[in-house]
FIMI-180887 format. One record per residue (C-alpha): residue number from 0; residue in one letter; x, y, z. Coordinates in steps of 0.1 Angstrom, whole numbers, plus 5000, padded with zeros to 4 digits. Layout:
N
(atom NUM A (X Y Z))
...
//
This chain:
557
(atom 0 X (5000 5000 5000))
(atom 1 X (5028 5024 5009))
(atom 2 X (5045 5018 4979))
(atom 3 X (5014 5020 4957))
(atom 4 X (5009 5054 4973))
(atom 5 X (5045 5069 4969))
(atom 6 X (5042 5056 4931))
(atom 7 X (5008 5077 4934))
(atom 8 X (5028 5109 4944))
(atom 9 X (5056 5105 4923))
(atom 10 X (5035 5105 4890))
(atom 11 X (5018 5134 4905))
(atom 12 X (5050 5150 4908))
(atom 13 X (5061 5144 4876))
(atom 14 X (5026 5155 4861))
(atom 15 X (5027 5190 4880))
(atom 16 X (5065 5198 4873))
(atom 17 X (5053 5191 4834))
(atom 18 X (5029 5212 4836))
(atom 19 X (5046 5244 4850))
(atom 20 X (5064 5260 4820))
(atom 21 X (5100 5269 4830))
(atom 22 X (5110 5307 4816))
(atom 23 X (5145 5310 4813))
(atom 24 X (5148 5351 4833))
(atom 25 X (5150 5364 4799))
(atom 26 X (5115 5360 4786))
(atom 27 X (5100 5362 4821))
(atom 28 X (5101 5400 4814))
(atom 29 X (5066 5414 4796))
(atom 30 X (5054 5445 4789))
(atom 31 X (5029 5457 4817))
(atom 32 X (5003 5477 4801))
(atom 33 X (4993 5510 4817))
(atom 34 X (4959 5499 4835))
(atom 35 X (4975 5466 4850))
(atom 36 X (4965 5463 4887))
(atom 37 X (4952 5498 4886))
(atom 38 X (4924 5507 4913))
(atom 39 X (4894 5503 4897))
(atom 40 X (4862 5522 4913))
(atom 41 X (4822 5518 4902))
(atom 42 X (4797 5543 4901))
(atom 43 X (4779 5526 4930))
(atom 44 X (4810 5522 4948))
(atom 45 X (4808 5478 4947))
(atom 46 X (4803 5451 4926))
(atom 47 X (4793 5416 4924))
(atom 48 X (4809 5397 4953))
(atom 49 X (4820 5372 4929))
(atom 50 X (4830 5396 4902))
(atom 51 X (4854 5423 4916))
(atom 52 X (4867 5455 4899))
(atom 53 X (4900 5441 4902))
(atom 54 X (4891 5414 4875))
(atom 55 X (4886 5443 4851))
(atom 56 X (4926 5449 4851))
(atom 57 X (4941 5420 4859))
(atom 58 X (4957 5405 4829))
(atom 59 X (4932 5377 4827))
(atom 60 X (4911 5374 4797))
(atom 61 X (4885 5342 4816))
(atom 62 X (4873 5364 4846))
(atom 63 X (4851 5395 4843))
(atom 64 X (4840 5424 4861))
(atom 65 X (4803 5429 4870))
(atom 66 X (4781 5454 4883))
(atom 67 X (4758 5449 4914))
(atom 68 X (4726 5459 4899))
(atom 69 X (4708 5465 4867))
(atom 70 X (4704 5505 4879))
(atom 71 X (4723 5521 4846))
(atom 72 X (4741 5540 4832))
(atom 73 X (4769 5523 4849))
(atom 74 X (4803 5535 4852))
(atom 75 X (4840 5521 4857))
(atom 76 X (4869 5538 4865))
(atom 77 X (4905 5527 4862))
(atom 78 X (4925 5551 4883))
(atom 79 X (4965 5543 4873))
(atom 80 X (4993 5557 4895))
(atom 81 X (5004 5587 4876))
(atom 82 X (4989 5605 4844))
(atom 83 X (5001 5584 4810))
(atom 84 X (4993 5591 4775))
(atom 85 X (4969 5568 4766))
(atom 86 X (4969 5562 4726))
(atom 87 X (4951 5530 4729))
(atom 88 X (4925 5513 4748))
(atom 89 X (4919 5472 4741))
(atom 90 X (4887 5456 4755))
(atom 91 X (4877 5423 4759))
(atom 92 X (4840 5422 4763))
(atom 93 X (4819 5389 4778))
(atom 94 X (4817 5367 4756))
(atom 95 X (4793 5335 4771))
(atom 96 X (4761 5355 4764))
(atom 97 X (4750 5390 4774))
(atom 98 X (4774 5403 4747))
(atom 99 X (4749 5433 4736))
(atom 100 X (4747 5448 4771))
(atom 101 X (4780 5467 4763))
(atom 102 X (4763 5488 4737))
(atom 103 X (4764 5520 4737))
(atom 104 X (4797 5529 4760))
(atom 105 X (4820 5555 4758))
(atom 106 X (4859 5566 4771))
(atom 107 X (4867 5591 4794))
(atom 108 X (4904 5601 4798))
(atom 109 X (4916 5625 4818))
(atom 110 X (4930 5638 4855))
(atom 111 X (4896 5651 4869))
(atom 112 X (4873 5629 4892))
(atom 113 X (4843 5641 4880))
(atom 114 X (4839 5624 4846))
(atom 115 X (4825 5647 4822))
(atom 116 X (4849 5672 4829))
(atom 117 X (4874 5648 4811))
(atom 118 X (4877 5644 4771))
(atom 119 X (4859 5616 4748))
(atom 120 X (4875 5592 4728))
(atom 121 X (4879 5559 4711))
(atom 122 X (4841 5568 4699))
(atom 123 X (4813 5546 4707))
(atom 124 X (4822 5508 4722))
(atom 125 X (4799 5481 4711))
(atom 126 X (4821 5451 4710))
(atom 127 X (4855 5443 4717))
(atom 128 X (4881 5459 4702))
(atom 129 X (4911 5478 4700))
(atom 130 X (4902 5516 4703))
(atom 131 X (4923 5552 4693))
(atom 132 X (4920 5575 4720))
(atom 133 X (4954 5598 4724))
(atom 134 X (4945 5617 4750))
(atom 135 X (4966 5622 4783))
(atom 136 X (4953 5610 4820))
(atom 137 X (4954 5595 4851))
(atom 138 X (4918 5580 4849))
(atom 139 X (4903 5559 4822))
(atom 140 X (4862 5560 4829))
(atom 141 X (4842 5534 4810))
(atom 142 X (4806 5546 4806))
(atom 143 X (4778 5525 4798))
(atom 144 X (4750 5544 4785))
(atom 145 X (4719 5523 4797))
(atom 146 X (4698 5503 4823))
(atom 147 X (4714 5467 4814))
(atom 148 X (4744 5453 4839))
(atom 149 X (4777 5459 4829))
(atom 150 X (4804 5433 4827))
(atom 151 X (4835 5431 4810))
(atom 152 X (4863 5407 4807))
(atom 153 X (4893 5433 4804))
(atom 154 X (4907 5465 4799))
(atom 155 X (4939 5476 4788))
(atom 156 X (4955 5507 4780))
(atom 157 X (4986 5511 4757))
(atom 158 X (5011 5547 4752))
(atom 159 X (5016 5536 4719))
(atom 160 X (4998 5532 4683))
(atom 161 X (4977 5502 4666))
(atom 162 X (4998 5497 4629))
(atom 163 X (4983 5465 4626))
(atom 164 X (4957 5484 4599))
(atom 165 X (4983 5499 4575))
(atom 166 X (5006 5463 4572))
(atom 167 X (5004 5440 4543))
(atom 168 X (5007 5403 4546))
(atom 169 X (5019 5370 4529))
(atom 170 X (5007 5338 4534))
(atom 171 X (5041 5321 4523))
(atom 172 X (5025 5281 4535))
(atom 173 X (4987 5290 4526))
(atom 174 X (4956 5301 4541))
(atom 175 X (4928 5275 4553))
(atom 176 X (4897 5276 4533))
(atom 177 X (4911 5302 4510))
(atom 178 X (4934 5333 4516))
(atom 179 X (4906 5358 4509))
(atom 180 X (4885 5346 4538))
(atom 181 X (4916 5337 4563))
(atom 182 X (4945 5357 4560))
(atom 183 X (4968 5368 4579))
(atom 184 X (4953 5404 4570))
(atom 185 X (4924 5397 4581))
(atom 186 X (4935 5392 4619))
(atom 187 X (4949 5431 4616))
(atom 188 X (4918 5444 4599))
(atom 189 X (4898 5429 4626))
(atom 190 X (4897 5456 4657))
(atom 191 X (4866 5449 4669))
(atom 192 X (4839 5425 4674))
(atom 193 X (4862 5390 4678))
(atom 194 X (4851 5366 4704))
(atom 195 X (4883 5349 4723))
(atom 196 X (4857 5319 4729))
(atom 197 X (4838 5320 4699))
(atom 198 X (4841 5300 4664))
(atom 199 X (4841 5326 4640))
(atom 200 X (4875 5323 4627))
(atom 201 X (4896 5352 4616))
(atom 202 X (4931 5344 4601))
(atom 203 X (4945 5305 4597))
(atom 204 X (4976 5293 4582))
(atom 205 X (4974 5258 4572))
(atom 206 X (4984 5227 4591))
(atom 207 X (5017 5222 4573))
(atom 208 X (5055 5224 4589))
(atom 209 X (5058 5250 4610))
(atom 210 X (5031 5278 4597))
(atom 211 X (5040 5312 4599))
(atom 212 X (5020 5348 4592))
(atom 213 X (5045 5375 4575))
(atom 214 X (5033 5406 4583))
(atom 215 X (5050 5437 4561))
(atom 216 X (5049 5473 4575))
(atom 217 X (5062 5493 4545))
(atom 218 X (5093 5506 4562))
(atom 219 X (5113 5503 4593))
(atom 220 X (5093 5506 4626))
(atom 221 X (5102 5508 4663))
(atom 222 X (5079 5479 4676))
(atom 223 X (5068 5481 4712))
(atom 224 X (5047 5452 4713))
(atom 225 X (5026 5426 4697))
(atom 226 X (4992 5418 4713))
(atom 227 X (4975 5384 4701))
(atom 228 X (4940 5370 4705))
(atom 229 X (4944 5334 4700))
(atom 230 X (4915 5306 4706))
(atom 231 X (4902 5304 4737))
(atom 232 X (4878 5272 4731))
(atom 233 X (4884 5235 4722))
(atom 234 X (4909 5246 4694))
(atom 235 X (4932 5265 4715))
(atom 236 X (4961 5244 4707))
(atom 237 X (4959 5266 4674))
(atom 238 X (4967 5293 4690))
(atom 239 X (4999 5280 4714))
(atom 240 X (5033 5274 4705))
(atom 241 X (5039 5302 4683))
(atom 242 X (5072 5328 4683))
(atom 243 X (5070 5365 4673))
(atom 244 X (5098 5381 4661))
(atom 245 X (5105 5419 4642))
(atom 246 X (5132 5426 4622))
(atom 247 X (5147 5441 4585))
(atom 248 X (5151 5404 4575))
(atom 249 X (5120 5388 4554))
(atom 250 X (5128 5358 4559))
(atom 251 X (5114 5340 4589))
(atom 252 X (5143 5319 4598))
(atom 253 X (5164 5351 4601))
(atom 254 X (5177 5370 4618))
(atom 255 X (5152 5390 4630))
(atom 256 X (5150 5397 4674))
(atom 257 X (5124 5375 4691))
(atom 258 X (5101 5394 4713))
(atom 259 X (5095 5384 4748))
(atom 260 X (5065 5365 4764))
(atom 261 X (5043 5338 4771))
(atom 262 X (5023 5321 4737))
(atom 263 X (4991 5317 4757))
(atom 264 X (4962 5307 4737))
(atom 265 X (4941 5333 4750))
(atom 266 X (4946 5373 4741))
(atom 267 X (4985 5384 4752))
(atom 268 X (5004 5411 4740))
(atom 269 X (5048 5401 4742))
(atom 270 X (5077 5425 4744))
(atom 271 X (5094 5435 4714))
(atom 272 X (5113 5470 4717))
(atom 273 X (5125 5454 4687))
(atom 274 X (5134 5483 4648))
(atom 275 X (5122 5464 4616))
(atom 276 X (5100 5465 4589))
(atom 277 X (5089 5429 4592))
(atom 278 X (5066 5412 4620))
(atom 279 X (5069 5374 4617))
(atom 280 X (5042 5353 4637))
(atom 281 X (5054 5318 4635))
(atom 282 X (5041 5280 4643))
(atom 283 X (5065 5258 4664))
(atom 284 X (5044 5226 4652))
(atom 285 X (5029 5215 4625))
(atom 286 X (4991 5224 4636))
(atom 287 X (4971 5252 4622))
(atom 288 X (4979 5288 4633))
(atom 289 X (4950 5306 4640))
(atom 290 X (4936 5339 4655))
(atom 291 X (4909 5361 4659))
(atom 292 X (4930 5396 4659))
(atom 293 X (4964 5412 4660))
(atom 294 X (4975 5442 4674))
(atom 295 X (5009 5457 4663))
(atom 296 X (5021 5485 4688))
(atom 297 X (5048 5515 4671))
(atom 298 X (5066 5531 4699))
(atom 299 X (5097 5552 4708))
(atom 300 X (5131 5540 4722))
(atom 301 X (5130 5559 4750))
(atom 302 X (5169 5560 4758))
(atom 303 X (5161 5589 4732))
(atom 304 X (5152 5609 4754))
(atom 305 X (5177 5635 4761))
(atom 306 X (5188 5672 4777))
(atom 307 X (5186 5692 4746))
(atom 308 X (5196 5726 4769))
(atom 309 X (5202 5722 4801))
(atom 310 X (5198 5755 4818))
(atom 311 X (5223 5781 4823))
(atom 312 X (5242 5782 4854))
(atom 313 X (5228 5815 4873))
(atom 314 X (5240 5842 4889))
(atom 315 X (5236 5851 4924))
(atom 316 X (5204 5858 4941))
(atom 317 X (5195 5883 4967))
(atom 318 X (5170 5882 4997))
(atom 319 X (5136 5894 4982))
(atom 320 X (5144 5880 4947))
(atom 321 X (5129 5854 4926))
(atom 322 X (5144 5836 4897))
(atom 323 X (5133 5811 4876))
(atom 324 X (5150 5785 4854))
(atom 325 X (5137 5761 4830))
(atom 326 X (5151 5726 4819))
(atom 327 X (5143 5716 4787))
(atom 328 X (5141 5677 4772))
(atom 329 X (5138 5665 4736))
(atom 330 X (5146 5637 4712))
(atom 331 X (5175 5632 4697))
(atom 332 X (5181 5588 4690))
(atom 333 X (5198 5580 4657))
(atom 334 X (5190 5543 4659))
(atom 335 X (5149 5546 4657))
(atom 336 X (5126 5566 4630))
(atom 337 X (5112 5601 4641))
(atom 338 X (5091 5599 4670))
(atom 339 X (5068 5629 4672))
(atom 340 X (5053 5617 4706))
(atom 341 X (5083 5602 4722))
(atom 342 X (5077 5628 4752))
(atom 343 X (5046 5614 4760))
(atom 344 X (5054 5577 4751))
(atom 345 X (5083 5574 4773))
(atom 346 X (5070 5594 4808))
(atom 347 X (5103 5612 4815))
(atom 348 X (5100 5617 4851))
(atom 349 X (5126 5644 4861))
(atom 350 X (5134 5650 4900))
(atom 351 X (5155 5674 4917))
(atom 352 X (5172 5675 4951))
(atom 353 X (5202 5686 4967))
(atom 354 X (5234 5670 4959))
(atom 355 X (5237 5655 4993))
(atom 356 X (5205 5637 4984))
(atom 357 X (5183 5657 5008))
(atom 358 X (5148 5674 4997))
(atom 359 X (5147 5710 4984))
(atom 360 X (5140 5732 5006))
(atom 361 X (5108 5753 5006))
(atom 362 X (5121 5785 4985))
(atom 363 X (5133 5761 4962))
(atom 364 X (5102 5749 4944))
(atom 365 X (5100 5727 4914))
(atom 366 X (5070 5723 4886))
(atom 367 X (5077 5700 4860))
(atom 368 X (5109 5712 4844))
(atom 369 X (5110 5751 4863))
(atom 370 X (5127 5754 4896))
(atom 371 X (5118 5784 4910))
(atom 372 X (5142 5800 4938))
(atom 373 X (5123 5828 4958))
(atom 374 X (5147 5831 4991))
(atom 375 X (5130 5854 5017))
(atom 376 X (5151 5846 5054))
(atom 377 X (5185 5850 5059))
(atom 378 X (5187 5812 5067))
(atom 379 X (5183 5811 5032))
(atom 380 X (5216 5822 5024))
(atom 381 X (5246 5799 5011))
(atom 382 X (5253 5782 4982))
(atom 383 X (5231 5757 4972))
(atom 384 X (5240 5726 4945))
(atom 385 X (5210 5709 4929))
(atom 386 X (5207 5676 4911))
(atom 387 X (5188 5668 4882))
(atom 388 X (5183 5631 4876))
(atom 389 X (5154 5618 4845))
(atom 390 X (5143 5585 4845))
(atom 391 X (5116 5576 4814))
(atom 392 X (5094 5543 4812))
(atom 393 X (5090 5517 4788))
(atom 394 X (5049 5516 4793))
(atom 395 X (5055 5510 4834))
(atom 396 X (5088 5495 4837))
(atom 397 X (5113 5520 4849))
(atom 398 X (5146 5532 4826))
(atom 399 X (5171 5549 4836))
(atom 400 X (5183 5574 4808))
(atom 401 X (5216 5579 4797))
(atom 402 X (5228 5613 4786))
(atom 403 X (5250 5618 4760))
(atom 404 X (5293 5617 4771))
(atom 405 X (5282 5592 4799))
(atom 406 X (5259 5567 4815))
(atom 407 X (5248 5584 4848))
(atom 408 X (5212 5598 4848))
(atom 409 X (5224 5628 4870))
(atom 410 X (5229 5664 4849))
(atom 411 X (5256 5687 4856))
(atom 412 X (5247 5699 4892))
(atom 413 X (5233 5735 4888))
(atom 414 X (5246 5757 4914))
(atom 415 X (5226 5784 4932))
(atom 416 X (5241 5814 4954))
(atom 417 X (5216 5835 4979))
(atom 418 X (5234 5865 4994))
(atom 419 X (5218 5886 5024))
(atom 420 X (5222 5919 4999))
(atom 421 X (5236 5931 4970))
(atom 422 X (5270 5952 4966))
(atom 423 X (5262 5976 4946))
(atom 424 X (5248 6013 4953))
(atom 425 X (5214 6019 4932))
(atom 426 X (5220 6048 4908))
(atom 427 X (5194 6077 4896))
(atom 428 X (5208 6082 4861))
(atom 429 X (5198 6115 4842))
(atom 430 X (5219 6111 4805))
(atom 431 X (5208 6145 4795))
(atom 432 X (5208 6166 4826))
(atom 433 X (5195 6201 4821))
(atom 434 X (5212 6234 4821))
(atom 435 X (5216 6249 4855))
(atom 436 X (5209 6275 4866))
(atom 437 X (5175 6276 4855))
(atom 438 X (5166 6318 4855))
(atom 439 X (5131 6330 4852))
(atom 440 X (5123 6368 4856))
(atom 441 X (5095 6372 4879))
(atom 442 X (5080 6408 4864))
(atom 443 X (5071 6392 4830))
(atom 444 X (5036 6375 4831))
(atom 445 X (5035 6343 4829))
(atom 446 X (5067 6337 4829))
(atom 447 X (5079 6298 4841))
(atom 448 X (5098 6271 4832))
(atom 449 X (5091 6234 4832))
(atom 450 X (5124 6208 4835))
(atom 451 X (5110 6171 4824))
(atom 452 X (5141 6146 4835))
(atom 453 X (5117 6117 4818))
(atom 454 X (5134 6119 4786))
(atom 455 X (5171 6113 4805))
(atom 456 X (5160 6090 4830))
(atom 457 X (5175 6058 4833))
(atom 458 X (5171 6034 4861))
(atom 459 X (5201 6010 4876))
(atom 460 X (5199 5982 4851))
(atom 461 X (5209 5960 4884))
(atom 462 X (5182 5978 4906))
(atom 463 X (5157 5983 4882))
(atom 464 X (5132 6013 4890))
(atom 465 X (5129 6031 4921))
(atom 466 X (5100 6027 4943))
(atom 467 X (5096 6057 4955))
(atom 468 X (5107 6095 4936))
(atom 469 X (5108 6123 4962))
(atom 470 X (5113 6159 4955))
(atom 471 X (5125 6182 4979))
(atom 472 X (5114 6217 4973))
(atom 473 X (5123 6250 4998))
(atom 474 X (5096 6261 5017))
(atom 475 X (5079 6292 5001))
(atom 476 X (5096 6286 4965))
(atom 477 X (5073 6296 4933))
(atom 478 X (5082 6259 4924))
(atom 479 X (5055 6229 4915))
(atom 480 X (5068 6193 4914))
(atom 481 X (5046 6160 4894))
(atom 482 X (5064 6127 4889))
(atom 483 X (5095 6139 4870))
(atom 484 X (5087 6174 4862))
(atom 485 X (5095 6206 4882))
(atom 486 X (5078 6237 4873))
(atom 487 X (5094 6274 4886))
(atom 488 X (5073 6305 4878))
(atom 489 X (5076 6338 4883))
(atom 490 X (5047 6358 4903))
(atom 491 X (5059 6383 4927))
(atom 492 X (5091 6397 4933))
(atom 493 X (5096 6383 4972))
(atom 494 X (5100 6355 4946))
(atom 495 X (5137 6367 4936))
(atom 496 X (5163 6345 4945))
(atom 497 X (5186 6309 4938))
(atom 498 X (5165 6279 4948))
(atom 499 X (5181 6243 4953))
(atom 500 X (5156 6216 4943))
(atom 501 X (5165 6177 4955))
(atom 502 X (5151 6149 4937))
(atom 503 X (5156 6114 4956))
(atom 504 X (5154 6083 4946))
(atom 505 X (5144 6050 4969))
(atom 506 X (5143 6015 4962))
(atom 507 X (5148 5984 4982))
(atom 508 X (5167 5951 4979))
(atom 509 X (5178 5920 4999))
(atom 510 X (5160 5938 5031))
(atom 511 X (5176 5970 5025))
(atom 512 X (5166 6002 5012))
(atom 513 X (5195 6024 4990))
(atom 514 X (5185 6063 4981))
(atom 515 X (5204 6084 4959))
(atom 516 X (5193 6118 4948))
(atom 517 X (5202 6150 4922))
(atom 518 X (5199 6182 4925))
(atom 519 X (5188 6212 4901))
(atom 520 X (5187 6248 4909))
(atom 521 X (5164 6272 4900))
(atom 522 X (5168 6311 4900))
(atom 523 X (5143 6339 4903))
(atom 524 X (5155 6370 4888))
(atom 525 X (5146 6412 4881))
(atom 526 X (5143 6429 4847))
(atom 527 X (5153 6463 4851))
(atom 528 X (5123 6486 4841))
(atom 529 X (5147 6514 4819))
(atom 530 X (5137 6534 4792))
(atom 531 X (5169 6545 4780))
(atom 532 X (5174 6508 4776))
(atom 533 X (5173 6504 4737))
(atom 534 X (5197 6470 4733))
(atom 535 X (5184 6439 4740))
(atom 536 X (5186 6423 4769))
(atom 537 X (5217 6394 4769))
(atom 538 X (5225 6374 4798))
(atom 539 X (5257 6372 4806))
(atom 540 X (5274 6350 4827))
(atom 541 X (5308 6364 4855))
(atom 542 X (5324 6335 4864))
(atom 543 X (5339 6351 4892))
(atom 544 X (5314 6362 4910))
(atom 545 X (5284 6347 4891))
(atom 546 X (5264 6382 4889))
(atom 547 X (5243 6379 4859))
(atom 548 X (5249 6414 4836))
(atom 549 X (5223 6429 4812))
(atom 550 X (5224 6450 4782))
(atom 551 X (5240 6482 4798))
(atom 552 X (5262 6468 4821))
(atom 553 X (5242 6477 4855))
(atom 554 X (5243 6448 4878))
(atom 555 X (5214 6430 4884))
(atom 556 X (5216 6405 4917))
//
């Protein structure tokens, strides 16, 4: 009996070690798509009890998602860990029976939580499919515009582009039934409507040695991934034991790079990451090769990614200041074609902290690719060396980048200096000063004289302008004073005299406030009522003793 039972357990053994399949580390890696284990939220808040949300994201195309009740519209939401652009969206609807109660829904993509604030796409859902959307967000709501259940096998979300539509294919070993009806085209043509469970065939290669589908994209592509919905029923050994490969070589025993992943019979996408014009699907039997659709993902190679400018090292900043300074990323790979979304594609998270690895402090703030230094305290002053690192993702899987002239993700460390004040005395320039000193002759009506420094002003190109303009004007003087104008007239003669006029200048930096002033000088003087006086009145100018003289040489003071 004992031995009858150890024979028992070792044939059990043997049966369950033959059915695990063994993945060397290498093609244990696959391509996460975006919506994998995301949280995923209902408009009633629960579901089924036997049907979680969590079904709705979690890579398995035989379990489903299901609302509570009948009481529509019904929403999902699939709520990712940071915002991605989302170019496609891949559904796998119920396929048992019930397969109408998806019809009519609609995508919502976006970063609000109320769902019509976010944009529409991927137009109306009626089936499963592969959908466009290319739009940007952190939440993917699934609306379901009626009063039926709603239950759905899976969603997923890809950064990159469906090109299965635009291939061309040949059938090299033969089509089953006829080419027209089951070629390999026909698996990229069909984006929506196949049933991983049903019999409705899409594309099959013929039961000959090793069958293969030869997919032809025109020109060289950067392949991301490869997603394949294979038999899911009593044939679904037609849709196992197959190898995908991408590569510039058209023949499919070249040597073209094999993409990474499981051949499961139901839908899988595998890894690629792969630059060729050629997508081989290939049989490693001699069974049919079938399935019901074929998605063919272009992407970037996101070690593109790269510091076009990085910024300028600054100068110093004083207290009171603020400076800001942007960092700017672009594309530049010369192994994969132009990429006019790479940005998006690839997620280039950038961070920033201090070179000894600790946080930024609070002047020092950061928003997207701006750090903004606005130091206020004097414990703000020192010198202060910042590190830029930029890490990008290929769909979820971290990268690190590396930046041209070396393989470190860090930048050059930008270095910022805070000083309590600055060094420099704030100047009132006046390029054109006027001519002093300024006479008016109080016994001629009307008689004044406006000085506008406007035309000659010029502020301290390091202070900027003044805060603050102050004339100073003696007390009694026939003088008015607006803004940068000072007007002397002449009314009475008490007014007869030399007046000093100040003009000061405030402003304040770094906590401190600097004034500097100029002066003008204004003089009040008498005609001399004489009617013997025939010549004309020329002033004239002692410099010794800076009388002023007229016409016939009497002194006027």
């Amino acid at each position: 009996m004992w031995q009858r039972r150890k024979k028992q357990a070792t044939v059990l053994l043997i049966g369950l070690l033959a059915s695990v399949s063994i993945l060397s580390p290498e093609t244990q890696f696959v391509q996460a798509f975006l919506t994998q284990d995301g949280l995923v939220t209902s408009k009633q808040g629960f579901y089924s009890a036997s049907y979680p949300g969590k079904n709705l994201v979690n890579g398995n195309f035989k379990d489903m998602c299901h609302s509570s009740a009948r009481r529509g519209p019904h929403w999902f939401r699939i709520e990712m860990d940071r915002e991605y652009l989302i170019e496609t969206i891949l559904v796998q609807n119920r396929e048992d029976c019930c397969t109408t109660r998806i019809n009519p829904t609609y995508f919502y993509v976006g970063n609000f939580d109320d769902m019509l604030l976010n944009d529409k796409c991927g137009g109306t859902v009626r089936s499963s499919g592969v959908y466009a959307c290319g739009l940007t967000g952190k939440y993917i709501y699934m609306y379901q515009d009626n009063t039926s259940y709603q239950n759905i096998l899976e969603v997923r979300a890809y950064p990159w582009k469906n090109i299965a539509p635009t291939a061309t294919t040949r059938d090299d070993v033969g089509c089953w039934n006829g080419c027209a009806r089951y070629g390999g085209v026909k698996c990229l043509q069909k984006l929506t409507g196949w049933n991983l469970r049903g019999r409705t065939l899409v594309c099959v290669a013929n039961r000959r040695n090793k069958p293969y589908f030869k997919y032809d994209l025109g020109s060289e592509k950067y392949i991301k991934a490869v997603f394949l919905a294979g038999r899911n029923d009593g044939a679904w050994h037609q849709s196992r034991y197959w190898t995908v490969s991408v590569g510039n070589d058209g023949s499919v025993t070249g040597s073209n790079t094999k993409c990474l992943g499981e051949d499961k019979n139901a839908g899988q996408e595998v890894t690629c990451n792969a630059l060729g014009r050629y997508v081989f699907v290939a049989k490693r039997d001699t069974n049919y090769l079938t399935f019901h659709h074929i998605s063919i993902y272009e992407g970037c190679d996101c070690s593109g990614v790269t510091w076009l400018a990085p910024p300028e090292i600054p100068d110093t900043l004083w207290l009171g200041e603020t400076r800001s300074y942007e960092f700017i990323l672009g594309y530049e790979s010369t192994i994969t074609p132009d990429c006019p979304k790479a940005l998006e594609m690839c997620h280039p998270l950038v961070t920033f902290t201090l070179q000894s690895g600790d946080p930024l402090p609070d002047f020092i703030t950061v928003d997207g690719l701006i750090v903004t230094v606005a130091p206020t305290d004097k414990a703000h002053v020192g010198i202060y060396l910042l590190m830029a690192s930029m890490k990008t993702y290929e769909g979820r899987d971290e990268k690190s980048v590396e930046f041209p002239g070396g393989t470190s993700s860090n930048l050059e460390n930008l270095q910022i200096t805070v000083n309590e004040f600055p060094p420099i005395t704030c100047q009132l320039k006046r390029l054109i000063p006027p001519t002093t000193p300024l006479v008016v002759e109080y016994n001629v009506l009307d008689a004044e004289m406006t000085v506008d420094l406007s035309p000659g002003f010029r502020p301290d190109e390091d202070c900027g302008l003044p805060q603050e303009l102050t004339w100073s004007v003696p007390a009694g003087a026939p003088i008015v004073t607006s803004g940068l104008q000072a007007t002397i007239y002449s009314a009475e003669e008490s007014h007869v005299g030399s007046y000093t006029l100040t003009l000061t200048s405030s402003t304040t930096q770094g906590g401190v406030t600097i004034s500097n002033s100029v002066s003008l000088v204004f003089i009040v003087s008498v005609r001399v009522n004489d009617p013997c006086l025939t010549t004309e009145l020329i002033p004239v100018q002692d410099p010794k003793d800076q009388k002023i003289f007229i016409g016939n040489g009497r002194a006027v003071q």
